[in-house]
N, CA and C of each residue as an Amber inpcrd file, in Angstrom:
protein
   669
   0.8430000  -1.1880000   0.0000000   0.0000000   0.0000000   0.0000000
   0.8810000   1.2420000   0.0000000   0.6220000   1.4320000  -0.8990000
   1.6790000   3.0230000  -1.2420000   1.3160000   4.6650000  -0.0310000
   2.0190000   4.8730000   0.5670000   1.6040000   6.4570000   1.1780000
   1.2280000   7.4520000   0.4470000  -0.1520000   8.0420000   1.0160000
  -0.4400000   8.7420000  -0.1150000   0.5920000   9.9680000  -0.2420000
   0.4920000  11.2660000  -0.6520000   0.9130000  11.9250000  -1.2580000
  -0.2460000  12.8890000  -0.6400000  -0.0730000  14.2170000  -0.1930000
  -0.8380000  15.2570000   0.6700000   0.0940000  16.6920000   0.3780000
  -1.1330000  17.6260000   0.5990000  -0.7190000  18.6910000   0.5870000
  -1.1510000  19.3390000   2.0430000  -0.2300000  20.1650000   2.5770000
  -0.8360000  20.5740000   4.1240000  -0.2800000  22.0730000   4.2060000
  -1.5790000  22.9300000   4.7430000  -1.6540000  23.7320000   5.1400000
  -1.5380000  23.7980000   6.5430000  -1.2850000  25.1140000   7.4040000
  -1.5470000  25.4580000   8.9350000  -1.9300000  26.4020000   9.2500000
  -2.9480000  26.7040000   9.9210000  -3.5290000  28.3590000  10.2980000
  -2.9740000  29.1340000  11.1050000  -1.7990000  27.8770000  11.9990000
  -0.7760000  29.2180000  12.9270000   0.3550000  27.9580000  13.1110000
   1.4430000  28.0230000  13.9860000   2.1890000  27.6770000  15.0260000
   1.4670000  26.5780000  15.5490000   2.4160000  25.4970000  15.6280000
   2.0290000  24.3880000  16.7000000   0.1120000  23.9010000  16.9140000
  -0.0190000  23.1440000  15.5720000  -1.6300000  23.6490000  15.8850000
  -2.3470000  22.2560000  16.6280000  -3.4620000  22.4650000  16.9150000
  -3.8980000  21.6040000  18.0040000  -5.3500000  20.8720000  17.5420000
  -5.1500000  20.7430000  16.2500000  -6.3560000  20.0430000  15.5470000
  -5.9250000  19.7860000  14.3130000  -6.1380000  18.8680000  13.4310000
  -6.1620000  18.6550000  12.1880000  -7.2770000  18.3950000  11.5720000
  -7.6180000  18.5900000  10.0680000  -8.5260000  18.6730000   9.6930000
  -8.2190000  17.5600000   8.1550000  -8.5380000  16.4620000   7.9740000
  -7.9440000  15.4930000   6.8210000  -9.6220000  15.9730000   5.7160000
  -9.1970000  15.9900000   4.7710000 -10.1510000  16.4750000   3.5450000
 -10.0610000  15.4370000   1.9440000 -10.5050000  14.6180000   2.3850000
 -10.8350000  13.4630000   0.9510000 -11.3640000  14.2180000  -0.1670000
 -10.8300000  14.1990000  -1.5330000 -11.4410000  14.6580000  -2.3340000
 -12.5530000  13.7020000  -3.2330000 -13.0570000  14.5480000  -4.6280000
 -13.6120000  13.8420000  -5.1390000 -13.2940000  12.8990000  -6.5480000
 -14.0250000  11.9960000  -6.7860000 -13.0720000  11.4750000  -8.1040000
 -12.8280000  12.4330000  -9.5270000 -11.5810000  12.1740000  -9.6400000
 -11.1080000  12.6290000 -11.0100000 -10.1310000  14.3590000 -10.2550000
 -10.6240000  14.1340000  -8.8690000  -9.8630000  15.9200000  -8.2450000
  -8.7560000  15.1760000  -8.2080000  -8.0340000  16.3070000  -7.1450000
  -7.0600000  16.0180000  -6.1920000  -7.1100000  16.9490000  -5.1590000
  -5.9960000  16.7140000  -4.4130000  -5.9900000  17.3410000  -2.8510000
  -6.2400000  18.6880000  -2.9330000  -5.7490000  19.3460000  -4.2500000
  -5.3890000  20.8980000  -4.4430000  -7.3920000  21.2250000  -4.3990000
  -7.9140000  20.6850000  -4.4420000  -9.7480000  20.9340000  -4.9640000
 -10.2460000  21.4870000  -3.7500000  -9.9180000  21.6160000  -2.4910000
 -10.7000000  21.7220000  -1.2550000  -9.7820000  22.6810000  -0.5070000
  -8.5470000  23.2140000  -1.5290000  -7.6600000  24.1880000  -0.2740000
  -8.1150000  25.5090000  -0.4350000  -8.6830000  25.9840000  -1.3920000
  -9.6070000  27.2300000  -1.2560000 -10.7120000  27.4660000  -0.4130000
 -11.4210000  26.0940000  -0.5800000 -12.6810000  26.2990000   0.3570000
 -12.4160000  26.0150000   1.9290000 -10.9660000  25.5190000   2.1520000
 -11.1230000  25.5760000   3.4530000 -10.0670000  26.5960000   4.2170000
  -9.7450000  27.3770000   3.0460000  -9.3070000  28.7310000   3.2250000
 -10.5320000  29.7870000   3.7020000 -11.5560000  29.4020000   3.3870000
 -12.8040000  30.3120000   3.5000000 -13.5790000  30.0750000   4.9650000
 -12.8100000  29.4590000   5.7410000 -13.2850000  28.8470000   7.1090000
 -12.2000000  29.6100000   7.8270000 -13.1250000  29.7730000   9.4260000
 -12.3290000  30.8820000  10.2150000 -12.6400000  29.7480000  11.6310000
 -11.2320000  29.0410000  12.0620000 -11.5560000  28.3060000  12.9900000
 -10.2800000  28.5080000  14.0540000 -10.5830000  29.9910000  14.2680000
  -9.4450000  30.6620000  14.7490000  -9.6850000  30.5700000  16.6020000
 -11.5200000  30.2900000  16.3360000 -12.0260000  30.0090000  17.8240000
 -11.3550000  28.7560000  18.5230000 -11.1500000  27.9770000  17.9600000
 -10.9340000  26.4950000  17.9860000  -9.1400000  26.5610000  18.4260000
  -8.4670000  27.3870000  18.0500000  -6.6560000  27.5010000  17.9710000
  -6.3360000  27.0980000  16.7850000  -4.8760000  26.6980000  16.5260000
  -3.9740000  26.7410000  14.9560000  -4.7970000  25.5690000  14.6400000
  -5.1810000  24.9880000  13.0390000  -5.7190000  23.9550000  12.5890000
  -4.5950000  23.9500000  11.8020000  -4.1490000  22.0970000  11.3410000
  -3.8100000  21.8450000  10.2200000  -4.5180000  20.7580000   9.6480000
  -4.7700000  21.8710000   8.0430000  -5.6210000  21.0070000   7.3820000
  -4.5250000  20.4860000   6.3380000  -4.8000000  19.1470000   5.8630000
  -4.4420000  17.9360000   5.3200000  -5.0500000  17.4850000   4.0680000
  -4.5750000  17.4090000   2.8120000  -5.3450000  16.8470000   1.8810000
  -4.6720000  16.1670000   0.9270000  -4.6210000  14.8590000   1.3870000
  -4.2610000  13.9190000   0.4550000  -4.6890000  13.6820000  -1.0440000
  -3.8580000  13.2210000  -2.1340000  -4.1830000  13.0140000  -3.3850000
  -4.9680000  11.3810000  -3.2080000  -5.8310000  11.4270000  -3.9240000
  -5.8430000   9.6410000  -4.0190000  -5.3940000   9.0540000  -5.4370000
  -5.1990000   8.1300000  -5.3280000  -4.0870000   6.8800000  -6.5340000
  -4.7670000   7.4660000  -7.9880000  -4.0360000   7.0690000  -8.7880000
  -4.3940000   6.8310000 -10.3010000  -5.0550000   5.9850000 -10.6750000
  -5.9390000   5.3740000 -10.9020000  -6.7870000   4.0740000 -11.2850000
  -7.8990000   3.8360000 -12.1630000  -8.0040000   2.7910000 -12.9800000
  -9.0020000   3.3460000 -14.0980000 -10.1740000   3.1670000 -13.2500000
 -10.9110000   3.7720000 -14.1900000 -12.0410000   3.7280000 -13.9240000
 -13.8150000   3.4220000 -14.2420000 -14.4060000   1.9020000 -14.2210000
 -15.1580000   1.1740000 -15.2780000 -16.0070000   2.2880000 -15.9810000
 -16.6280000   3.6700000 -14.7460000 -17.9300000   3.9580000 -15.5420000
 -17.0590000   4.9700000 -16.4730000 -16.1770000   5.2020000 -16.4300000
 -15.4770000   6.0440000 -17.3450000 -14.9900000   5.3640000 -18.2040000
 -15.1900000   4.4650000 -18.7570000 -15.1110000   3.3940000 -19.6960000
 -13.3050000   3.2050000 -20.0080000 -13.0460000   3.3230000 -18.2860000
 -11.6850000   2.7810000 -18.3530000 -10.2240000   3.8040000 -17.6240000
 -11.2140000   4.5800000 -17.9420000  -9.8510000   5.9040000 -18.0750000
  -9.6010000   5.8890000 -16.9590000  -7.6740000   6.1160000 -16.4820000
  -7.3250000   6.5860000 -15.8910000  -7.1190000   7.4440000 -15.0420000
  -7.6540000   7.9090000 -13.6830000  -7.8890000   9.2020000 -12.9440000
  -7.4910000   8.7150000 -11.4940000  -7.8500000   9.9490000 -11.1440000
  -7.7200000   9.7240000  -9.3980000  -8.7080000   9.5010000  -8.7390000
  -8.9390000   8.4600000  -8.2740000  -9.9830000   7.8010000  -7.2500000
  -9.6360000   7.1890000  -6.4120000 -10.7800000   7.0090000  -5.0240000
 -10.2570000   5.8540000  -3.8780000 -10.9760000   4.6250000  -4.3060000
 -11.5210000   4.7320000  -5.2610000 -11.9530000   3.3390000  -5.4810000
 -12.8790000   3.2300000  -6.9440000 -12.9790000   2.0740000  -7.2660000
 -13.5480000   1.7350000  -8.5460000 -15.0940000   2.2720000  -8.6950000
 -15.4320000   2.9660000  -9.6940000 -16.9480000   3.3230000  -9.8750000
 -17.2080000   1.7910000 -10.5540000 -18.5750000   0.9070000 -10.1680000
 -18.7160000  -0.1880000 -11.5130000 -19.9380000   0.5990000 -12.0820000
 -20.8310000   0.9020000 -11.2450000 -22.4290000   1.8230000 -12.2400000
 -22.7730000   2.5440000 -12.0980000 -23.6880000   3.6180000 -12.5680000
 -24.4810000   4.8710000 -12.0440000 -25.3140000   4.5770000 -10.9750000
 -25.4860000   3.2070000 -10.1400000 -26.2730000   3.3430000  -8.5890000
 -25.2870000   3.3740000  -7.8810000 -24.1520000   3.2260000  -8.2110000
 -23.0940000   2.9660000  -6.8140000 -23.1720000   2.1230000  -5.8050000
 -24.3500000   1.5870000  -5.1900000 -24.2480000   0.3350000  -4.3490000
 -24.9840000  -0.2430000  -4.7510000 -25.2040000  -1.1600000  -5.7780000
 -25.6080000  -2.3510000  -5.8150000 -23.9150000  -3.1730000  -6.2800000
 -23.1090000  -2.7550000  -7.2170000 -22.0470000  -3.1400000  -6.9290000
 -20.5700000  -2.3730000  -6.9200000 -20.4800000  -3.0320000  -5.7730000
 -19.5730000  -2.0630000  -5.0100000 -18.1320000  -2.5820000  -5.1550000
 -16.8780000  -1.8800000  -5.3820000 -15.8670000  -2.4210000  -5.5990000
 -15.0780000  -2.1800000  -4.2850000 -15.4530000  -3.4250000  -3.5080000
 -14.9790000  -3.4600000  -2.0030000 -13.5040000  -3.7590000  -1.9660000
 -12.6700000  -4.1530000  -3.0060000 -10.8510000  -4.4140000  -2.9660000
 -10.8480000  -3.1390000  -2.4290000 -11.1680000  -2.1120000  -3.4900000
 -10.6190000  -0.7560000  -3.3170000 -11.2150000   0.0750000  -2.6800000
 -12.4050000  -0.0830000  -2.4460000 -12.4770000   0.7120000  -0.9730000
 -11.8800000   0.0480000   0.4780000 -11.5130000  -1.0300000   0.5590000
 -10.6620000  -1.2890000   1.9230000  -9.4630000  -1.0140000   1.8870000
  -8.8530000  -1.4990000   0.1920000  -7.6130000  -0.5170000  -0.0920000
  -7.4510000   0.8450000   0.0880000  -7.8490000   1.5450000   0.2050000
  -8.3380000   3.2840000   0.3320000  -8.6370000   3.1150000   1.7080000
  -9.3670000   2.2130000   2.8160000  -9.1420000   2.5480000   4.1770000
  -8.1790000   2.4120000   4.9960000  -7.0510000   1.3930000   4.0620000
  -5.3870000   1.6870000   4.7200000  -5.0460000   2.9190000   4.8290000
  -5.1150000   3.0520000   3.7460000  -4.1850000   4.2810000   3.2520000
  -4.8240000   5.6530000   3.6740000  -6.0400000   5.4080000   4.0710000
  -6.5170000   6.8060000   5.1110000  -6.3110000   6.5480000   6.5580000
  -6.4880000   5.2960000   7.0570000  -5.8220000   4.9850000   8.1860000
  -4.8420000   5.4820000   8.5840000  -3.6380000   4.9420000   7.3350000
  -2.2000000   5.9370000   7.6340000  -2.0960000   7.0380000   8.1590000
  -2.8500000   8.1750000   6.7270000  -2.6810000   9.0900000   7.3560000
  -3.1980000   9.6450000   9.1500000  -4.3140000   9.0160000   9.6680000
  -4.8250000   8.8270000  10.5470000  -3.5490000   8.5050000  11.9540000
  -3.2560000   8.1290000  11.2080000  -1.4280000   6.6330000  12.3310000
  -0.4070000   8.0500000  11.9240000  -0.5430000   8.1770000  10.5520000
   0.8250000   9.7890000  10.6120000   0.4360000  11.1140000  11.2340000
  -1.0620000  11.5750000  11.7650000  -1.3170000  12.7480000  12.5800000
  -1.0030000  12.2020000  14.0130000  -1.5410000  11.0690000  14.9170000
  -0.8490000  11.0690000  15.4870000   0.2480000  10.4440000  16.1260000
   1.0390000  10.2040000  15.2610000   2.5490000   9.9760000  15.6680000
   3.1330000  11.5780000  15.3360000   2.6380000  12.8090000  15.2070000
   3.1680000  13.7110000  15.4740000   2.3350000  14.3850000  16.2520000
   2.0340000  13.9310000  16.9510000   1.0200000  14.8120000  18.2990000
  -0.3060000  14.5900000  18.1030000  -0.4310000  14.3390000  17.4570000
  -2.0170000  14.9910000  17.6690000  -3.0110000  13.7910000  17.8390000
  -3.8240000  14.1200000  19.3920000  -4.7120000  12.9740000  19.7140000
  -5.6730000  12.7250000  19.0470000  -6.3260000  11.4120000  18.6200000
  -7.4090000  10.6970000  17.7560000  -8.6380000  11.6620000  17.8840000
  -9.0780000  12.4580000  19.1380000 -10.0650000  13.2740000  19.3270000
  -9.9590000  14.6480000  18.9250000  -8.7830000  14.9110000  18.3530000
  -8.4650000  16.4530000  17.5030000  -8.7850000  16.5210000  16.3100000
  -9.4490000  15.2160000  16.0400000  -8.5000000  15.1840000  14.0870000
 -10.4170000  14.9400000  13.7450000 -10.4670000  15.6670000  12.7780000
 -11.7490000  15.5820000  12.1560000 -11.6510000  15.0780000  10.5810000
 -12.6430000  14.1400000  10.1440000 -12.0690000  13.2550000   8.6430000
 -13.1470000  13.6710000   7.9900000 -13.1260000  14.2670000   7.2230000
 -13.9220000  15.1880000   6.0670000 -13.5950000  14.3350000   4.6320000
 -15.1720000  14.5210000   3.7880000 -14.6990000  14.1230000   2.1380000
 -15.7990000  14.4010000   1.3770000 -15.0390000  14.5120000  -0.2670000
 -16.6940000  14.8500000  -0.7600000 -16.8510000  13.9040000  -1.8620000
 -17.8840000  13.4970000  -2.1980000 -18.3000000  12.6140000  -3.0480000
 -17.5500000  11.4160000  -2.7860000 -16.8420000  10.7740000  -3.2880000
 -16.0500000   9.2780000  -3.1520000 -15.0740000  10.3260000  -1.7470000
 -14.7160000  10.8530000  -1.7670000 -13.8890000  10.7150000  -0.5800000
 -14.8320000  11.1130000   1.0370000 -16.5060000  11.1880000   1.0370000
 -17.3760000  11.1210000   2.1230000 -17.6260000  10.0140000   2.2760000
 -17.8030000   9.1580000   0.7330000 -17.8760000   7.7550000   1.0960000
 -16.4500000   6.9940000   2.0410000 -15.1700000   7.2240000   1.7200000
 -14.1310000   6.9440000   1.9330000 -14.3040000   7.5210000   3.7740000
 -14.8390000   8.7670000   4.3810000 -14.5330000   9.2960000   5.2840000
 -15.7260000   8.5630000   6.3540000 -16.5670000   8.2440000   5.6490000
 -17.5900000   7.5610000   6.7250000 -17.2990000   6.0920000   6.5990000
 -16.7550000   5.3990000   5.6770000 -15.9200000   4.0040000   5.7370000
 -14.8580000   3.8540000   6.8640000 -13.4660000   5.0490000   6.6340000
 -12.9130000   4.8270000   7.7200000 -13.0720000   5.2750000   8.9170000
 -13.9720000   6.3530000   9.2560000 -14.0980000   6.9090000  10.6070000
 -14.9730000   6.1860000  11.5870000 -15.8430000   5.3970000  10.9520000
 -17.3230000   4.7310000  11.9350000 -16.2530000   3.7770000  12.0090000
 -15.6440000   3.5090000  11.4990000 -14.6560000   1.8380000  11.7560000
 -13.1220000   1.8910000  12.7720000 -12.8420000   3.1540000  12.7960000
 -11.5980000   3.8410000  13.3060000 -11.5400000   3.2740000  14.9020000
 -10.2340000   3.0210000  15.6150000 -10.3510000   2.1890000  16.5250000
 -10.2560000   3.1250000  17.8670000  -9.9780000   4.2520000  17.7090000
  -9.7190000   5.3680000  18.4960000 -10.9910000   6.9080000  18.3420000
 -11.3740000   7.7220000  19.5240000 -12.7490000   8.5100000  19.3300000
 -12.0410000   9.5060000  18.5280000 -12.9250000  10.0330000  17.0580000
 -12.4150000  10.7530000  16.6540000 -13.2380000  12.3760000  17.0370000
 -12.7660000  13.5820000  16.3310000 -13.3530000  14.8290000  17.0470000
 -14.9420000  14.8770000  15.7500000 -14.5280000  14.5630000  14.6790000
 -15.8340000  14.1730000  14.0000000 -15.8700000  13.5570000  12.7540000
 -17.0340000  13.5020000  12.0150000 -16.4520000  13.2710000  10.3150000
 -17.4870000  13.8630000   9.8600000 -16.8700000  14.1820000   8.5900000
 -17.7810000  15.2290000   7.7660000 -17.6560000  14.6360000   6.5640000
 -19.1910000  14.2300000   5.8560000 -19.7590000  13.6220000   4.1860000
 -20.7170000  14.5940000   3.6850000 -19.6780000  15.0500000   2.8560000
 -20.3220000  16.3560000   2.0750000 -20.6010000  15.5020000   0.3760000
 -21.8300000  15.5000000   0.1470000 -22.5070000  15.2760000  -1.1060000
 -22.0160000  13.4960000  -1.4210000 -22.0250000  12.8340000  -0.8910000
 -21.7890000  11.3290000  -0.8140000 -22.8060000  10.3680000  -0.0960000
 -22.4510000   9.0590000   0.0020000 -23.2270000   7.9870000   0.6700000
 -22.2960000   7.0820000   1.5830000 -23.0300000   5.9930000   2.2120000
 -22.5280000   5.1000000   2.9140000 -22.0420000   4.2990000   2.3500000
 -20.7130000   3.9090000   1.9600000 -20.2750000   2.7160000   1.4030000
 -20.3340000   1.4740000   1.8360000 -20.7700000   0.0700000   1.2630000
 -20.1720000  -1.1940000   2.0120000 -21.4280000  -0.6800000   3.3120000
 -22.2870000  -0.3470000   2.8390000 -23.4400000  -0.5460000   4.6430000
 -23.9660000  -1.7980000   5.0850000 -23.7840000  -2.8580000   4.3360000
 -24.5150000  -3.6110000   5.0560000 -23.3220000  -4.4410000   5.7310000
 -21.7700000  -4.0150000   6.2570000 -20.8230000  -4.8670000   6.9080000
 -20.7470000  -3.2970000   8.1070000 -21.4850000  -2.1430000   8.0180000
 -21.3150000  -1.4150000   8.8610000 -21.5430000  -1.7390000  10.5520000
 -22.5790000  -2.4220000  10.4080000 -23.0270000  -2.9700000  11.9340000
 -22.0990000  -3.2710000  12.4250000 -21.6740000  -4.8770000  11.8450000
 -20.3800000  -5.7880000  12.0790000 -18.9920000  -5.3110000  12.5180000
 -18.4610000  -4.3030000  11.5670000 -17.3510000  -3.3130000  11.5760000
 -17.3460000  -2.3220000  12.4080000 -18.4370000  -1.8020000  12.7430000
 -17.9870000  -0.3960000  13.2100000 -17.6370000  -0.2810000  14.5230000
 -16.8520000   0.7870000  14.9670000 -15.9850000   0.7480000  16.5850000
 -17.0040000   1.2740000  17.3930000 -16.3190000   0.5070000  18.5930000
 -17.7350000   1.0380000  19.4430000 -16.8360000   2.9490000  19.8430000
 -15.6470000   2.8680000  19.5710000 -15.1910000   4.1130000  20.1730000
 -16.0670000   5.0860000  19.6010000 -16.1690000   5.2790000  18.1900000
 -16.6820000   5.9360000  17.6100000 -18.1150000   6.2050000  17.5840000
 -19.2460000   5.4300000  18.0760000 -20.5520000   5.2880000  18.4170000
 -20.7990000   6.7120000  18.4480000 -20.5980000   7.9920000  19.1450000
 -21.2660000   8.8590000  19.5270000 -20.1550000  10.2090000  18.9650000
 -19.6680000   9.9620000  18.3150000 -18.5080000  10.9970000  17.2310000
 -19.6930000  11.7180000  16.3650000 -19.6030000  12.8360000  16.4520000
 -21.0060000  13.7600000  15.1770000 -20.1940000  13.6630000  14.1570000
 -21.5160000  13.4670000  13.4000000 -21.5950000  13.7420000  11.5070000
 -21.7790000  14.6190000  11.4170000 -21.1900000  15.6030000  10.4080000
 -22.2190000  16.1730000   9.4730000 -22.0570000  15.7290000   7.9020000
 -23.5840000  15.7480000   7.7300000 -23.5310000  15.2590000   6.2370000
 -24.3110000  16.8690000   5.5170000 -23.8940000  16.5450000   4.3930000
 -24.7820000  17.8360000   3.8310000 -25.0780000  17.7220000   1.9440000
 -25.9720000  17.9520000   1.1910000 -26.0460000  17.3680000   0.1130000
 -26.9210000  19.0780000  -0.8070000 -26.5110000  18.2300000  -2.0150000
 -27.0930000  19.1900000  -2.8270000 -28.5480000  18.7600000  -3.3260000
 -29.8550000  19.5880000  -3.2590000 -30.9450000  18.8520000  -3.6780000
 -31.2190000  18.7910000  -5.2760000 -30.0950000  19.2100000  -6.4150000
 -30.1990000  19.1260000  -7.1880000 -29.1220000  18.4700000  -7.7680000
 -28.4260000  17.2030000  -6.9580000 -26.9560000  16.8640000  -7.1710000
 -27.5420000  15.2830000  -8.7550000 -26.9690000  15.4420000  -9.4030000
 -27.2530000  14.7790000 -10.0720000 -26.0650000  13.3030000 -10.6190000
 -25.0150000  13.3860000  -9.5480000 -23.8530000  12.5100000  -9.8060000
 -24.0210000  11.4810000  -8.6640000 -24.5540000  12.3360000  -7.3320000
 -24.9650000  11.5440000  -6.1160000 -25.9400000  11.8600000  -5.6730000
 -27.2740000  11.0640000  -6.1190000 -28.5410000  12.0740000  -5.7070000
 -28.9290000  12.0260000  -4.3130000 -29.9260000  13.2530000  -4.1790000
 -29.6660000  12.7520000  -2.5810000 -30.2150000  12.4780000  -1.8740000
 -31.3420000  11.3150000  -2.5110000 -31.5030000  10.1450000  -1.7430000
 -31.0420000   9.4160000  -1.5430000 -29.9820000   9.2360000  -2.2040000
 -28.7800000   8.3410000  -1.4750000 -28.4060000   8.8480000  -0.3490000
 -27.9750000  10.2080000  -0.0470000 -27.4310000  10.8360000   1.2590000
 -28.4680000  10.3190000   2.1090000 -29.7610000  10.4440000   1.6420000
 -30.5960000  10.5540000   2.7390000 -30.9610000   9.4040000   3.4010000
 -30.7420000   8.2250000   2.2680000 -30.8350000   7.0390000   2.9090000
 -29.5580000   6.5230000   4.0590000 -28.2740000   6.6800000   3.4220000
 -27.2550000   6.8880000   4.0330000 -27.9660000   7.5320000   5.1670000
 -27.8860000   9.0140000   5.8040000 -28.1660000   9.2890000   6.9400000
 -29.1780000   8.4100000   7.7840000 -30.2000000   7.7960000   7.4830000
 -31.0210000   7.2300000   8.0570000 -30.6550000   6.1360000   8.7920000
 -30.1750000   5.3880000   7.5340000 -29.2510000   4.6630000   8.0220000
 -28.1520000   3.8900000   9.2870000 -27.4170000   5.6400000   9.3940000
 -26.7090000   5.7040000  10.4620000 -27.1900000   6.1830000  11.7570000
 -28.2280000   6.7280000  11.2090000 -29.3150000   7.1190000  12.6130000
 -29.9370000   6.3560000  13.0910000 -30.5020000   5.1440000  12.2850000
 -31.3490000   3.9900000  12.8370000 -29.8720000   3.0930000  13.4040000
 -28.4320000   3.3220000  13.1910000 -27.1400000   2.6070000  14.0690000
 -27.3410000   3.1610000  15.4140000 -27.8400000   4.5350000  15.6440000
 -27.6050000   5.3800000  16.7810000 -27.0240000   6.3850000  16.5890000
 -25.9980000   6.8460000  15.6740000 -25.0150000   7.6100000  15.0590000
 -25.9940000   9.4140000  15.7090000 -25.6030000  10.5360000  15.2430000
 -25.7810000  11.1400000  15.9570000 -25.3900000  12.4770000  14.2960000
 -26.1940000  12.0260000  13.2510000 -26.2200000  12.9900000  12.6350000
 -26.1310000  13.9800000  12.3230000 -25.9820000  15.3140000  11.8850000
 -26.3210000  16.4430000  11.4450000 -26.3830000  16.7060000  10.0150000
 -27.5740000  16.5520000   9.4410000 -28.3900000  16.4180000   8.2800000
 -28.4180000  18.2400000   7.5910000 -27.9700000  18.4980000   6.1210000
 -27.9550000  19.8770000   5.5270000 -28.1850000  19.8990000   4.5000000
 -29.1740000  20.1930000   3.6980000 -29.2840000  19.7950000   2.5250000
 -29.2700000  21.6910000   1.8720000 -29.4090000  21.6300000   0.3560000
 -28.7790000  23.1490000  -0.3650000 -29.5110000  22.8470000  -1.7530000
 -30.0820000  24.0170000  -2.0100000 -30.2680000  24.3290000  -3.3770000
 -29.0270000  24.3640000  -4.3580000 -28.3340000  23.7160000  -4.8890000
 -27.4080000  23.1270000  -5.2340000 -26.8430000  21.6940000  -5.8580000
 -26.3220000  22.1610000  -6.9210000 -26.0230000  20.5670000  -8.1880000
 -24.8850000  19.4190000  -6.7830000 -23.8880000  19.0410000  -7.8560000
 -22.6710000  18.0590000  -7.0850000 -21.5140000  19.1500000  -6.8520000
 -21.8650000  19.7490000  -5.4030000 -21.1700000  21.0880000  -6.0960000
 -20.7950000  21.4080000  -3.6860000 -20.6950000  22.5950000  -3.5820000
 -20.2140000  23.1870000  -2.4610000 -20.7340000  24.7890000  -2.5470000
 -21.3570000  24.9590000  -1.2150000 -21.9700000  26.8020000  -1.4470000
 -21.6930000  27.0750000  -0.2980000 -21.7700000  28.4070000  -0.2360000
 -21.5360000  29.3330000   0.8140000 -21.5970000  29.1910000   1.6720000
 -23.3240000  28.9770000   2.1280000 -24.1160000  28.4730000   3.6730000
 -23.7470000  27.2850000   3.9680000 -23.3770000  26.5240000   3.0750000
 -23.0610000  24.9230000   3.5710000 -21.6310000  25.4710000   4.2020000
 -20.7170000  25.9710000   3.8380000 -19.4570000  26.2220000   4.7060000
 -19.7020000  26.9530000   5.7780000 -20.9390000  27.9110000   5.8230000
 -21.0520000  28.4660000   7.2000000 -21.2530000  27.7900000   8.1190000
 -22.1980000  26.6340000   7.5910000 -22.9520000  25.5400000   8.6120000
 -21.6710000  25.0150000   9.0680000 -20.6260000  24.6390000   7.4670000
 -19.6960000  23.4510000   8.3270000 -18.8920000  24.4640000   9.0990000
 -18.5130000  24.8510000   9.1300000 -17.6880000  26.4840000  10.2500000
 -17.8370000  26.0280000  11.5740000 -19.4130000  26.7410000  11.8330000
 -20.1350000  26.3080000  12.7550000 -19.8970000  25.3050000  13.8520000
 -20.3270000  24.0060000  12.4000000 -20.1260000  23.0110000  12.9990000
 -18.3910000  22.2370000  13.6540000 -17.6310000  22.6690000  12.9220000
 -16.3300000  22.5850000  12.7430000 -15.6940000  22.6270000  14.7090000
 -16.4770000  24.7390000  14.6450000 -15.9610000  24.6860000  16.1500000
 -16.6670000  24.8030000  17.0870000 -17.6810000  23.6460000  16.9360000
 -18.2190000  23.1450000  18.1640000 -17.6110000  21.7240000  18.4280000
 -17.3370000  21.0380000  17.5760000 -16.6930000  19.6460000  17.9870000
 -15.3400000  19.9660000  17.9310000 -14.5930000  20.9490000  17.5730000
 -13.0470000  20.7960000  18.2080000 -13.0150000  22.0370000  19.3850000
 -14.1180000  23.0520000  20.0950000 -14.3370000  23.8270000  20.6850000
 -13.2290000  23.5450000  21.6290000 -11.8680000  23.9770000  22.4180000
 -11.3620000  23.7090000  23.6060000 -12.1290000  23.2560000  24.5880000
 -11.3920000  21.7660000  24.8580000 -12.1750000  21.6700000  26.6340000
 -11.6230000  22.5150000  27.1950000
């Protein structure tokens, strides 16, 4: 399993939270450093945010082509078949990074795992499963991957870690009844949601970053 490859920002000196940001297929890491330039989580102390590239790999519904993804698209439903090699392959390798924040300080309850589209799927794969409490995870315009081994898999550390999910009601790549089933989902686990939906395609807006802001520094708020 190859290390990924990340780009990292810091909002000050010695910071006391990290923020890991999955992108979407065909991006890369560089796709999410503007928008989380547009976040003020200055309440919270220094953040470093984190954004890994994911692998090169073809890709079926792209009738092959080569791009960056955490895992294989096979159809336009996305879960009926699911290419589970590579999404467990893709939960090493976010793990890592997970094992590389803290082996440089930073405790499992600082670090918040964010993603959008394939990388929300990727962020609610590895975080409900993560063996240590994390500070939260955030699935922006995605679904639950692999749900029906979620029961089985998931840590009990993590049981009561907030979501936020948030979707576009005009997303047409991940519609969002998928999100919504996804959320239900994890709510009928016990999970502890925060549900946002936006006038908006497969896309990211304004108010949704205010919300995630918001939300951002209340779960890394200083004890």
């Amino acid at each position: 399993m190859a290390t990924l490859e990340t780009i990292e920002t810091e909002t000050g000196p010695q910071p006391g939270a990290t923020v890991i940001v999955l992108h979407g297929l065909g991006a890369d890491g560089n796709d999410f450093v503007p928008i989380a330039q547009e976040l003020d989580l200055g309440a919270a102390g220094p953040v470093r945010f984190v954004f890994p590239h994911a692998p090169v790999i073809p890709v079926t519904i792209n009738n092959g082509y080569r791009m960056r993804a955490w895992y294989d698209i096979l159809g336009m439903d996305l879960v009926q078949r699911e290419d589970e090699a590579g999404l467990r392959l893709s939960l090493g390798s976010v793990e890592e990074l997970l094992a590389r924040e803290k082996a440089r300080g930073m405790p499992a309850e600082r670090i918040v795992l964010a993603g959008f589209s394939q990388g929300c799927a990727m962020a609610l794969l590895t975080g409900l499963r993560h063996k240590e409490r994390l500070a939260g995870i955030v699935g922006l315009s995605g679904y639950l991957p692999l749900a029906q081994s979620i029961a089985a898999e998931r840590s009990d550390a993590n049981a009561l870690t907030p979501i936020f999910m948030a979707h576009g009601l005009y997303d047409n790549v991940v519609p969002i009844d998928r999100g919504k089933a996804s959320c239900e989902a994890l709510r009928t686990l016990g999970y502890a949601v925060d549900w946002n939906e936006y006038p908006m395609a497969h896309s990211v807006c304004m108010e949704e970053i205010a919300d995630l802001n918001r939300w951002l520094l209340k779960v890394l708020a200083k004890p």
